[in-house]
N, C-alpha and C positions, 0 to 999 in steps of 0.2 A: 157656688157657681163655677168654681173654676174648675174643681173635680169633675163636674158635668160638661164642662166644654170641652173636657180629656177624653170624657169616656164616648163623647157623641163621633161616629165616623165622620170621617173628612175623604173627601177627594184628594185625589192624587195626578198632582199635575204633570203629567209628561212632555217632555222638550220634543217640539216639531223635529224632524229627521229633514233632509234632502229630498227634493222632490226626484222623480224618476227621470222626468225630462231635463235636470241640473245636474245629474250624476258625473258628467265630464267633468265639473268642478272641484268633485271631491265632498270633502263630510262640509256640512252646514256648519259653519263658525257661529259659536256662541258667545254670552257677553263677556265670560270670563277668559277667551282666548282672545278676542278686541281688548279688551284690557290688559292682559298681558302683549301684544304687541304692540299697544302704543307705548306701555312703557318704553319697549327695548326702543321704539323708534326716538320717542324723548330724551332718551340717553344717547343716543348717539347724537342727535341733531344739539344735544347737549355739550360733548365732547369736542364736536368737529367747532363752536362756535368760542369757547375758552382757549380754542388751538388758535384760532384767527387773531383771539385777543393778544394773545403771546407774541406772535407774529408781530404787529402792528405794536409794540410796544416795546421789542425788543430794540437793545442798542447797538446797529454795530460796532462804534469804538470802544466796546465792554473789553476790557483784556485782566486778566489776572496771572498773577507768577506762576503759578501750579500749571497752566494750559502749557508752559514748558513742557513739562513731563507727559501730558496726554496725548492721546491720539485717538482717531478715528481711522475706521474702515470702511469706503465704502457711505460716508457721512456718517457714520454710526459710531459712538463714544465709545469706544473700550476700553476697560478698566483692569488693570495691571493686579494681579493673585497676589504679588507678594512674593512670587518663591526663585529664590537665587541658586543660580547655576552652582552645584559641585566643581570645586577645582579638579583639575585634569589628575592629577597623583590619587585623589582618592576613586576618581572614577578606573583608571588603571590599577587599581589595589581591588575595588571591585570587582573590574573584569577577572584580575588574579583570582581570585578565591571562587567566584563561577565558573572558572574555566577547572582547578582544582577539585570544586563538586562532581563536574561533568566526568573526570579523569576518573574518582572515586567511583564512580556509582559504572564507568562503565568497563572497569577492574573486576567491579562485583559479578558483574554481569557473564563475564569474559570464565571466570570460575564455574561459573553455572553452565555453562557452555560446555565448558570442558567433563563438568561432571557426568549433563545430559549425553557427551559424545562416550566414555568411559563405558555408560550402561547397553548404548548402542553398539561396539565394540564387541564386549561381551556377551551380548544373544546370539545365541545358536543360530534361529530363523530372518536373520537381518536381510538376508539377498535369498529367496526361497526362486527354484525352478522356476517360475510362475513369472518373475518379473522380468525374466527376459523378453517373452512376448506379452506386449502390451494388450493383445487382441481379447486375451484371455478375460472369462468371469471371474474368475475367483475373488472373494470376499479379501482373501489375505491377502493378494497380491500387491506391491506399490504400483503406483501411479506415476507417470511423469513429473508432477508436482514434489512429492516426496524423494525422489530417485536425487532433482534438482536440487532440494536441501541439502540430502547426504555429501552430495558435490562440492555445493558451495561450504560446507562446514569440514572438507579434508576427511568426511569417512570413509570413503570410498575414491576413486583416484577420477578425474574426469575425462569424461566424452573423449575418446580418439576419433578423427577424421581418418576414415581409410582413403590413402589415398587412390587415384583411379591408374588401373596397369598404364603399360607403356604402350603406345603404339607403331607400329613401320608402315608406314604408308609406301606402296610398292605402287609403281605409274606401268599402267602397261601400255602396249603402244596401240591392240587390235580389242577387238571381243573375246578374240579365240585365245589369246593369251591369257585376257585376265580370268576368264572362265578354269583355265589350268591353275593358274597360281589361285582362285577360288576351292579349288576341290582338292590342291594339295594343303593347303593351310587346314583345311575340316579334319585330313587324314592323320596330319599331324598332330593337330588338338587330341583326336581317338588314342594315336597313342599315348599320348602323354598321360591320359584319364586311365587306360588300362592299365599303364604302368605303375601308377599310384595306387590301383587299387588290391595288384596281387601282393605292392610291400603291404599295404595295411593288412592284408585278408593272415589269418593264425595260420600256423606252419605246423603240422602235425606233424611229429618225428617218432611217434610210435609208442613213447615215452606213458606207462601207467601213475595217473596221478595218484597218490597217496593219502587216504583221510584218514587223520590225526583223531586217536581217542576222543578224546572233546567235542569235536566237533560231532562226531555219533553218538556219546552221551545226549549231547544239546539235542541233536535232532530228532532221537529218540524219544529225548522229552516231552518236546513239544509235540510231537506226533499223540503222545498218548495223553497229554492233556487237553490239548485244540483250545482253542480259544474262547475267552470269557467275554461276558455280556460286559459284566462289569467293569473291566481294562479295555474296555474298548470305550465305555464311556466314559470314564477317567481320563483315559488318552484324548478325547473329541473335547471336553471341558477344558484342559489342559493349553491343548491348541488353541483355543478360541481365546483365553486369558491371555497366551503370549501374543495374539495378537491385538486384542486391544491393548495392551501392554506400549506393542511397539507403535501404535497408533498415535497414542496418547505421548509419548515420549518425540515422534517426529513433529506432533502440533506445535510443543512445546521449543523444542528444539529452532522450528519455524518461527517463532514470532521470538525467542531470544539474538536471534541473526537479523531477522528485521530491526528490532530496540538499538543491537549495536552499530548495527548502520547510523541512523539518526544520530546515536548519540557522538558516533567518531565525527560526522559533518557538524554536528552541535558545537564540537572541542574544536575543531579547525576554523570554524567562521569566528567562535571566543578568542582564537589567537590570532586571525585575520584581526580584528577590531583591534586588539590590546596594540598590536604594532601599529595599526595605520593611524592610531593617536601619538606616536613617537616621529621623531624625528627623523628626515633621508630620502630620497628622490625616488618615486616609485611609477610603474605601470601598469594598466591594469590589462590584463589577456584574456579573461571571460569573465562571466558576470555568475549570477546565480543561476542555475539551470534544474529544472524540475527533471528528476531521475524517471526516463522512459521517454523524455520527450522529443528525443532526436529526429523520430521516423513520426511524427505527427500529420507533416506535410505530405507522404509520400503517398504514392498511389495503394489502395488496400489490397490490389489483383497483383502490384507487383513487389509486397511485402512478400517475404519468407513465411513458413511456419515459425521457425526457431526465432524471429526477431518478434514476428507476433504475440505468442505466447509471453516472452521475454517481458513487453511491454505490457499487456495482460497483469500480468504481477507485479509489476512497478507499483511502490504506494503513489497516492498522488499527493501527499504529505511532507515527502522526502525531497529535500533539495541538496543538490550538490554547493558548497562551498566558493565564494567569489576565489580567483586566483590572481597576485600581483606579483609582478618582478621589480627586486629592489634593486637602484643604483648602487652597484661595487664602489666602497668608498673605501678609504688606505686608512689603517685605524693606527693612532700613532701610542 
């Protein structure tokens, strides 16, 4: 019998859905979600009514020795780790030996530096025609950004201000006067351009120049071999290597000048601390300052290019170092 009550088909009862016109309600609750929410409602209506009991039962002249040492926040009991303060000598012995790392590591660094400036030194193509104006394509050319590296790292000597000529301001008394001293300053100016131009212009004195053996062998050479395909694209290869080369060497060069920054403010705020846990009358004159942040307030129309840029490049990572002045005390 029971093999045949298996094998005979059965219906298959499916759970009613939501009707179309209840849909604003949501999905049709079933019996096994009412049961699952009465539980949670039982539990709680559970919770809230042994909290009552506590309430109503508690004593307030309960006190025990230990509530000494407790506290609360806020009515809330917080409970003490356990973990005792390091005395001050080993926290300054601390700071010593981080501050010591910081030295270490930014020694190393300062090496690397120097070795990265060494190879830049020695390239032939470091300052090439091309980076004078900016305006240019060229692939090889530097960049403002790169130029400012070489700067900041002593490769190259930095940015001169020209200053602006002098002026004579002359007051005339009519129209017709200043129109005079107008058209004798122009005449004047003319000469002064002509006169410069005939010292620079070559002085021909008649003089036959003289070509040197060599220099006719060479050129005879080269006349009769002309130029190869193949040293021409050796030469173009060549070039292109020295210049990712120098690419590669300013990136690098870049972000070791950034490292030592951080790490000099690193070593300075380690020896700000180490002292301002010692003894002696101090003040404070700035606080920490985020590196670029000066001009943050300033109007954008009446920032500079060069200050712009400048802060542009600022990490926002980098903070300058608090600054204190200690009390001159007589040390005996």
């Amino acid at each position: 019998m029971t093999s045949l009550r298996n094998s005979l088909h059965r219906r298959n009862h499916k759970e009613r859905s939501q009707l179309s016109h209840r849909a604003k309600f949501g999905l049709l609750e079933k019996h096994k979600d009412y049961v699952q929410r009465a539980r949670d409602y039982h539990s709680k209506q559970d919770r809230i009514t042994r909290l009552r009991q506590k309430a109503a039962d508690r004593n307030k002249d309960e006190f025990y020795f230990g509530m000494n040492k407790e506290r609360t926040v806020q009515g809330v009991h917080v409970k003490d780790r356990g973990n005792v303060s390091m005395p001050m000598d080993m926290v300054k012995l601390l700071k010593t030996q981080d501050e010591g790392y910081v030295r270490t590591m930014r020694a190393n660094g300062i090496k690397k530096i120097e070795r990265i400036k060494s190879q830049l030194t020695a390239l032939a193509n470091l300052i090439t025609p091309q980076d004078d104006n900016l305006d240019d394509d060229s692939k090889d050319a530097l960049d403002e950004t790169d130029l400012e590296t070489l700067r900041d790292a002593g490769v190259i000597p930095p940015e001169t201000k020209r200053r602006p000529p002098p002026r004579h301001i002359i007051f005339a008394e009519n129209e017709t006067e200043a129109r005079q001293l107008s058209q004798r300053r122009s005449s004047n100016q003319a000469q002064v351009t002509t006169k410069v131009d005939v010292e620079r212009a070559e002085v021909d004195l008649g003089w036959k120049t003289l070509e040197s053996a060599s220099s006719r062998r060479r050129r005879k050479s080269k006349s009769l071999a002309g130029p190869s395909t193949d040293i021409v694209e050796d030469a173009e290869e060549t070039r292109q290597l020295n210049a990712q080369n120098r690419k590669r060497l300013l990136k690098e060069l870049a972000a070791r000048l950034k490292r030592d920054t951080q790490l000099r403010y690193t070593q300075r705020e380690l020896e700000m601390q180490r002292l301002l846990a010692g003894k002696g009358g101090r003040r404070k004159l700035r606080g920490v300052e985020e590196v670029g942040a000066e001009n943050n307030d300033e109007d954008e129309d009446e920032m500079d290019d060069a200050a712009a840029s400048k802060q542009s490049k600022a990490d926002e990572k980098t903070y300058k170092p608090r600054v204190y002045k200690w009390r001159i005390e007589r040390k005996r």
